[in-house]
N, CA, C and O atoms as CSV, one atom per row, in Angstrom:
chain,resi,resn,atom,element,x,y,z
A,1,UNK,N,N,-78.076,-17.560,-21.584
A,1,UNK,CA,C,-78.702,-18.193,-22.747
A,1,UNK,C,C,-80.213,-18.080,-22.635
A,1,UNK,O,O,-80.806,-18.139,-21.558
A,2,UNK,N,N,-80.848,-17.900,-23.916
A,2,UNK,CA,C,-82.204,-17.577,-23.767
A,2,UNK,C,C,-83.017,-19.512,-23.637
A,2,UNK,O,O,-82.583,-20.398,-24.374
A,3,UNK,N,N,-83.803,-19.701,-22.927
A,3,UNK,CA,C,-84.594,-20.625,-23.040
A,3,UNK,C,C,-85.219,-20.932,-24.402
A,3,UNK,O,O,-85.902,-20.099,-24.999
A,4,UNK,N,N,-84.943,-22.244,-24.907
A,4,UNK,CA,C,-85.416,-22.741,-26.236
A,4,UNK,C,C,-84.588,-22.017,-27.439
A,4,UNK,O,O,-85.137,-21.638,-28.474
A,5,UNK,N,N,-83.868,-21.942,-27.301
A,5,UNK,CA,C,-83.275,-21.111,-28.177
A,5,UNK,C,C,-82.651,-22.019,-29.464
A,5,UNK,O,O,-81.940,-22.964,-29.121
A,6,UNK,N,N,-82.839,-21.829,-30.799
A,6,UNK,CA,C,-82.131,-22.518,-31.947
A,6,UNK,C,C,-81.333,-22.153,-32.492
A,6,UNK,O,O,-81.852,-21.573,-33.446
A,7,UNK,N,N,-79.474,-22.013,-32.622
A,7,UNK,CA,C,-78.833,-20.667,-33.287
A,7,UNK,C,C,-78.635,-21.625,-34.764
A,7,UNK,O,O,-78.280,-22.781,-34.995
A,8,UNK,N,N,-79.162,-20.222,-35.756
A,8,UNK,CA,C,-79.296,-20.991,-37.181
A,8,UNK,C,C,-77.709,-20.741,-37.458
A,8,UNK,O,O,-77.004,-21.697,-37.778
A,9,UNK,N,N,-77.212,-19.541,-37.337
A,9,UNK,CA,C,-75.405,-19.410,-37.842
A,9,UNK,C,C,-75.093,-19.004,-36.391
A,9,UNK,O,O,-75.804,-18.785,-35.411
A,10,UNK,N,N,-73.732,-18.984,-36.621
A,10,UNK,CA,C,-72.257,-18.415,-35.633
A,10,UNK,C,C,-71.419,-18.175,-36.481
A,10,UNK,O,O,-71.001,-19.079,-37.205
A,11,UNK,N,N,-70.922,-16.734,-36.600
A,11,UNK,CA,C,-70.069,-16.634,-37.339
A,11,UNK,C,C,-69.244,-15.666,-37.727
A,11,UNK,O,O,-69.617,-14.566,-38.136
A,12,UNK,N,N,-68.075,-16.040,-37.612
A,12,UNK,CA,C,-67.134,-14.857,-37.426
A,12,UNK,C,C,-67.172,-13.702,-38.584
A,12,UNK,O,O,-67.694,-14.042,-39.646
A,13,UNK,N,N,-66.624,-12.250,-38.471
A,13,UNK,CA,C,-66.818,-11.594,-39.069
A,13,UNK,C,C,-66.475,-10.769,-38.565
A,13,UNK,O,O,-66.093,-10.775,-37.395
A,14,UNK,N,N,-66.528,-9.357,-39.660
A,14,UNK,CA,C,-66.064,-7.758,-38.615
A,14,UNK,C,C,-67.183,-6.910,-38.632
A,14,UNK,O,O,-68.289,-7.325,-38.978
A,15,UNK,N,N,-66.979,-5.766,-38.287
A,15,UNK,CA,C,-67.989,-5.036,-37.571
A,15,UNK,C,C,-66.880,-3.723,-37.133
A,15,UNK,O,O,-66.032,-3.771,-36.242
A,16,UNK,N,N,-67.177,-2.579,-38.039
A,16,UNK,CA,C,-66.813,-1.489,-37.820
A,16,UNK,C,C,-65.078,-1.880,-38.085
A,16,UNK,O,O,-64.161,-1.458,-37.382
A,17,UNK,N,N,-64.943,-2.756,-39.242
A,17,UNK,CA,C,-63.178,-2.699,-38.971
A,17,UNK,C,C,-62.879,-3.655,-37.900
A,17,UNK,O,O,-61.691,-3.853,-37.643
A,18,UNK,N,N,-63.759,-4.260,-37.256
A,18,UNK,CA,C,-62.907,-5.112,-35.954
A,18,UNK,C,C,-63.587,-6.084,-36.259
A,18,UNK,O,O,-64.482,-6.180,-37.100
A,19,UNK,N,N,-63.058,-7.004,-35.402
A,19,UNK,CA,C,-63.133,-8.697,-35.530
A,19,UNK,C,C,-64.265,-8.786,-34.455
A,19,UNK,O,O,-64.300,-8.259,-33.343
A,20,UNK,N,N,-65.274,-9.672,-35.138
A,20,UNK,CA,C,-66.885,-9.651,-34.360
A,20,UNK,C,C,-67.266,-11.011,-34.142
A,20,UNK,O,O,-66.492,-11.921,-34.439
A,21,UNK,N,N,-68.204,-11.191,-33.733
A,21,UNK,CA,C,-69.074,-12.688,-33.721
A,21,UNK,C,C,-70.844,-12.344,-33.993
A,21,UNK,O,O,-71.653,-11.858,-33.202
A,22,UNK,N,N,-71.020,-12.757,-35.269
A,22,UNK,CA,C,-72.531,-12.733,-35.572
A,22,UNK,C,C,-73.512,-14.259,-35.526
A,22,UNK,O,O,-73.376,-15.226,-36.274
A,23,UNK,N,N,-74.341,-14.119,-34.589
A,23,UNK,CA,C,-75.097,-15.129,-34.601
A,23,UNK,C,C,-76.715,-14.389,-35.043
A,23,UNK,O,O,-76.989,-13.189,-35.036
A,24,UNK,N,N,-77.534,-15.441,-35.376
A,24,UNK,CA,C,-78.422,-15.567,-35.870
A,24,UNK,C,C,-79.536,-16.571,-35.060
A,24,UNK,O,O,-79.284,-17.741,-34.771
A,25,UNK,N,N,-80.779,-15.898,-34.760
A,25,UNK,CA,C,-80.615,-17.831,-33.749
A,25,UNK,C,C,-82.723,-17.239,-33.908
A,25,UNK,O,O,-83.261,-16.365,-34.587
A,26,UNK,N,N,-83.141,-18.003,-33.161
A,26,UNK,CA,C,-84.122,-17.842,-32.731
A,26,UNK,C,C,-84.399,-18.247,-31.319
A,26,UNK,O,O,-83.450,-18.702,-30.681
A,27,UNK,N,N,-85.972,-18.111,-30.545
A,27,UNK,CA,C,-86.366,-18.422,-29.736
A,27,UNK,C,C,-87.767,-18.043,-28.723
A,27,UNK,O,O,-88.217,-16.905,-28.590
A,28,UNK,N,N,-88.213,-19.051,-28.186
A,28,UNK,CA,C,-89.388,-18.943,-28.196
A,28,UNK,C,C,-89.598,-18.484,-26.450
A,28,UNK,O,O,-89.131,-19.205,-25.569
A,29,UNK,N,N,-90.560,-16.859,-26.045
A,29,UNK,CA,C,-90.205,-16.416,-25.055
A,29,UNK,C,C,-91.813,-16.250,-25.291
A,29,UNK,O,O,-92.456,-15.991,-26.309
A,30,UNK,N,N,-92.260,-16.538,-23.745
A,30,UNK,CA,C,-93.253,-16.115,-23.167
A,30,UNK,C,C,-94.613,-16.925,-24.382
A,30,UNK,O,O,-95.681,-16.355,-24.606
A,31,UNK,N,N,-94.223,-18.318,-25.018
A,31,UNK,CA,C,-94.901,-18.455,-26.343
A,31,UNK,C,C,-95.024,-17.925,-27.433
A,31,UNK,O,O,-96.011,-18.326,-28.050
A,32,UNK,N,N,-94.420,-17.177,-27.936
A,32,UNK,CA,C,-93.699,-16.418,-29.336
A,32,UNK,C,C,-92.420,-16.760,-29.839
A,32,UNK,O,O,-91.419,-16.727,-29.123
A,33,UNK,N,N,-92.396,-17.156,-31.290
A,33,UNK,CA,C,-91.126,-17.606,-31.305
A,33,UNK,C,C,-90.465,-16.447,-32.150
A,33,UNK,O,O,-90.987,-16.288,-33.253
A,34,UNK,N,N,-89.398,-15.594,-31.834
A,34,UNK,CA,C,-88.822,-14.539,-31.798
A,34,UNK,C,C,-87.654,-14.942,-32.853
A,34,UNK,O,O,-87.150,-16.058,-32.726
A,35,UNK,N,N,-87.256,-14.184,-33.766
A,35,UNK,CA,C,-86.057,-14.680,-34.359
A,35,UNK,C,C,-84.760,-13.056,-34.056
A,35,UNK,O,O,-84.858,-11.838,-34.200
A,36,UNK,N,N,-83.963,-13.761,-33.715
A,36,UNK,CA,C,-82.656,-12.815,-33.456
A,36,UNK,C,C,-81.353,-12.652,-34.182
A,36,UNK,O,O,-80.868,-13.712,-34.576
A,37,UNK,N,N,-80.585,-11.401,-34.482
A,37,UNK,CA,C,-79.334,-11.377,-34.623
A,37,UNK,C,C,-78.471,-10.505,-33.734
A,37,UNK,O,O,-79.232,-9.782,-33.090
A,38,UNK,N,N,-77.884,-10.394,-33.590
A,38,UNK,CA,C,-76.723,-10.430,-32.745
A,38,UNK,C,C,-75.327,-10.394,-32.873
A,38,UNK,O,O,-74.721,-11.458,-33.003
A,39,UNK,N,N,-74.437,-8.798,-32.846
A,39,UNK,CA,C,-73.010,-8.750,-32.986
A,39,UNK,C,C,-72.403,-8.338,-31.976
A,39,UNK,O,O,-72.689,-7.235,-31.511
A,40,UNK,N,N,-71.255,-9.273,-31.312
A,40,UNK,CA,C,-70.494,-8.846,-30.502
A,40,UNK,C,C,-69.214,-8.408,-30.747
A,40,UNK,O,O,-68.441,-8.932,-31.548
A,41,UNK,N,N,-69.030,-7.629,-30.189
A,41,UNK,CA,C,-67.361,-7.284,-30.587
A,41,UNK,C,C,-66.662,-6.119,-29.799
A,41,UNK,O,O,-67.216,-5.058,-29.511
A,42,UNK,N,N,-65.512,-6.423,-29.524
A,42,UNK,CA,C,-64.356,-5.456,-27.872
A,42,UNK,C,C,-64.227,-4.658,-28.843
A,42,UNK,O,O,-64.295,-4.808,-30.063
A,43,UNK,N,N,-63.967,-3.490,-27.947
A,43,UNK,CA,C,-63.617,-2.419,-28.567
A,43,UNK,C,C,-62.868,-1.066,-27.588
A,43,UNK,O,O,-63.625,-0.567,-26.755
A,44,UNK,N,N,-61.813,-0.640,-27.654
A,44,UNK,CA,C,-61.166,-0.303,-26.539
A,44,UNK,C,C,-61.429,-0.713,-25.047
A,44,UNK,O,O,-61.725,-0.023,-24.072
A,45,UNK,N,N,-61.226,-2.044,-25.188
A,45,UNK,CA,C,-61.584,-2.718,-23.928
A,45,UNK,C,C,-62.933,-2.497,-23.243
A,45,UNK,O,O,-62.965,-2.158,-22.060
A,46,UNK,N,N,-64.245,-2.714,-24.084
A,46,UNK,CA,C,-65.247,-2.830,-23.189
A,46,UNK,C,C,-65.946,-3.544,-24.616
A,46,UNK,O,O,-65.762,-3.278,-25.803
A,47,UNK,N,N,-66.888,-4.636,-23.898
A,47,UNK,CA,C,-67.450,-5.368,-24.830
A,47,UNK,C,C,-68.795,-5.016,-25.510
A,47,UNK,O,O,-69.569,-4.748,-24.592
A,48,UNK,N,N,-69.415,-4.897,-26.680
A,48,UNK,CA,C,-70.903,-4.666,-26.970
A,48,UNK,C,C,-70.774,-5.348,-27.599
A,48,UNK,O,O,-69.789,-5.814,-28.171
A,49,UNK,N,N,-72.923,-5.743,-27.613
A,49,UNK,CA,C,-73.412,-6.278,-28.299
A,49,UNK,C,C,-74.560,-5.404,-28.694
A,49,UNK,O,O,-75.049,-4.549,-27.956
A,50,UNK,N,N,-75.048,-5.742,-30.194
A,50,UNK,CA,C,-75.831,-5.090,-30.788
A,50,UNK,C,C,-76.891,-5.999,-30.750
A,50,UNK,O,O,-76.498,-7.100,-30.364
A,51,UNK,N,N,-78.123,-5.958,-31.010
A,51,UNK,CA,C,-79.321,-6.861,-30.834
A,51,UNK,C,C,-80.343,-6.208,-31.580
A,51,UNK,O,O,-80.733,-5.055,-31.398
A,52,UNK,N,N,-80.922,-7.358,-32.788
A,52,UNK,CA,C,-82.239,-6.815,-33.183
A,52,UNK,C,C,-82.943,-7.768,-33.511
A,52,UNK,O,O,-82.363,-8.818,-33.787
A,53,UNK,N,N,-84.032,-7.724,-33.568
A,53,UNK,CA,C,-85.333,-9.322,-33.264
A,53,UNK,C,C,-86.810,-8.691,-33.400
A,53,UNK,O,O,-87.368,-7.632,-33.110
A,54,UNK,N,N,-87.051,-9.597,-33.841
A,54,UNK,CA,C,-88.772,-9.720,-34.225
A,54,UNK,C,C,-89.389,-10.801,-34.388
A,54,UNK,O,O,-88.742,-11.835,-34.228
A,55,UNK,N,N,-90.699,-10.883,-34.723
A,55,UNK,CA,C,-91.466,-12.364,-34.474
A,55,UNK,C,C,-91.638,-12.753,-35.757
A,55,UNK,O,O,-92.292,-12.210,-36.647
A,56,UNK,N,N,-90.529,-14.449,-35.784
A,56,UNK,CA,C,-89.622,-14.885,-36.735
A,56,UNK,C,C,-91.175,-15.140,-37.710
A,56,UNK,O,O,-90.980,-14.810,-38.880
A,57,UNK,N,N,-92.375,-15.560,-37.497
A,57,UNK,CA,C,-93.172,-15.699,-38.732
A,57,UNK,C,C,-93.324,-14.463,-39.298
A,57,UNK,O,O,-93.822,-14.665,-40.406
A,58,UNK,N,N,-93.147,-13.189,-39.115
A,58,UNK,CA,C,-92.632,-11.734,-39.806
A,58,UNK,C,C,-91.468,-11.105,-40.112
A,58,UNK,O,O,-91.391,-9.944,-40.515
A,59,UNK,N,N,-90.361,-12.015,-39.888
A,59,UNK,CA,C,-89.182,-11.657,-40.234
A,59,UNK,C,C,-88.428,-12.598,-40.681
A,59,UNK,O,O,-88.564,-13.771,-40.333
A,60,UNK,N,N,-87.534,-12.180,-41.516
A,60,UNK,CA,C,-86.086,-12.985,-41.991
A,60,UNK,C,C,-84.761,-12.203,-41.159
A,60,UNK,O,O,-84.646,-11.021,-40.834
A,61,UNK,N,N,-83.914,-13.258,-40.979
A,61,UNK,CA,C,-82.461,-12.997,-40.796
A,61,UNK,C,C,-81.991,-11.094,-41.368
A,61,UNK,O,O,-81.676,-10.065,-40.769
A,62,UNK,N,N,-82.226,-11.553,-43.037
A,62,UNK,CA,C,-81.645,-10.150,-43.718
A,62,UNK,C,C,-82.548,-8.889,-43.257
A,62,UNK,O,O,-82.060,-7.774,-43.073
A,63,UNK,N,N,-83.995,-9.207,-43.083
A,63,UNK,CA,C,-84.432,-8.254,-42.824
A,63,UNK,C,C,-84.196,-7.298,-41.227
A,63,UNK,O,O,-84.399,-6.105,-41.002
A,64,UNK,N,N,-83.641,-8.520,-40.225
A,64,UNK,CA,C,-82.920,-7.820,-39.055
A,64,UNK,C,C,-81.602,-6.573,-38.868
A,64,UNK,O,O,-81.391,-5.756,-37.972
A,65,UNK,N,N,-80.857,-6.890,-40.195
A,65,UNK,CA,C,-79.148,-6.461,-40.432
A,65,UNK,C,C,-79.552,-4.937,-40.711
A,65,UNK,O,O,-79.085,-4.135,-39.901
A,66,UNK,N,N,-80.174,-4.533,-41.511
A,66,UNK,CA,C,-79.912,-3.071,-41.663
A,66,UNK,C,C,-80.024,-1.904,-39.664
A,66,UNK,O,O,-79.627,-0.799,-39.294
A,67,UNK,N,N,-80.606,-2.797,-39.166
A,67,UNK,CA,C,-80.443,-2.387,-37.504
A,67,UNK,C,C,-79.136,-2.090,-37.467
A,67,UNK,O,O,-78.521,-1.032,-37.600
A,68,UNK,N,N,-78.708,-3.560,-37.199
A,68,UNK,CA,C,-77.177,-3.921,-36.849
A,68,UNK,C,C,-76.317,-2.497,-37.599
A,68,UNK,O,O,-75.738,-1.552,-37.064
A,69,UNK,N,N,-76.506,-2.791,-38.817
A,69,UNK,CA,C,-75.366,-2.132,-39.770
A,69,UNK,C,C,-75.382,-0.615,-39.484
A,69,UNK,O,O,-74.360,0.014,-39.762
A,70,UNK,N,N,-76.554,0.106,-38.900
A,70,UNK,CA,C,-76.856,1.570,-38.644
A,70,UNK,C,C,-75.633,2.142,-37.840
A,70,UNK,O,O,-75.147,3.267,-37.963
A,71,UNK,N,N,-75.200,1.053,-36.920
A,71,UNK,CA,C,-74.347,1.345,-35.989
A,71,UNK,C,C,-72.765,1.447,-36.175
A,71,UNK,O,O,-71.891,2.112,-35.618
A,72,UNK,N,N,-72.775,0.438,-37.266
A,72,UNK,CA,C,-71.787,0.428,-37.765
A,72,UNK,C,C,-70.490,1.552,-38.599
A,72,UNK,O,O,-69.451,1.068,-39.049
């Protein structure tokens, strides 16, 4: 778990056809408060997570997802 961390959602969902977990959260590292999203999800038995973040007074939530979704 990241230190100071606030998760704004948790929430289930899919991701490539499979069953995922998307959180949304923020947190404040090294004095910056960073805002994050985040999809996990198994996939022939090995787990990933996707991760994309920026410094939350320059970013929104939606503006993180098109990362995420590239992969998808």
């Amino acid at each position: 778990a990241l230190p100071q961390a606030i998760v704004e959602t948790d929430d289930e969902t899919t991701f490539g056809g499979l069953p995922a977990r998307r959180t949304r959260f923020t947190a404040v590292i090294e004095g910056s408060n960073f805002r994050y999203v985040r999809v996990v999800f198994l996939r022939e038995g090995h787990l990933y997570q996707l991760m994309s973040w920026g410094l939350a007074a320059n970013t929104t939530p939606e503006e993180r997802e098109p990362f995420i979704a590239a992969f998808s």
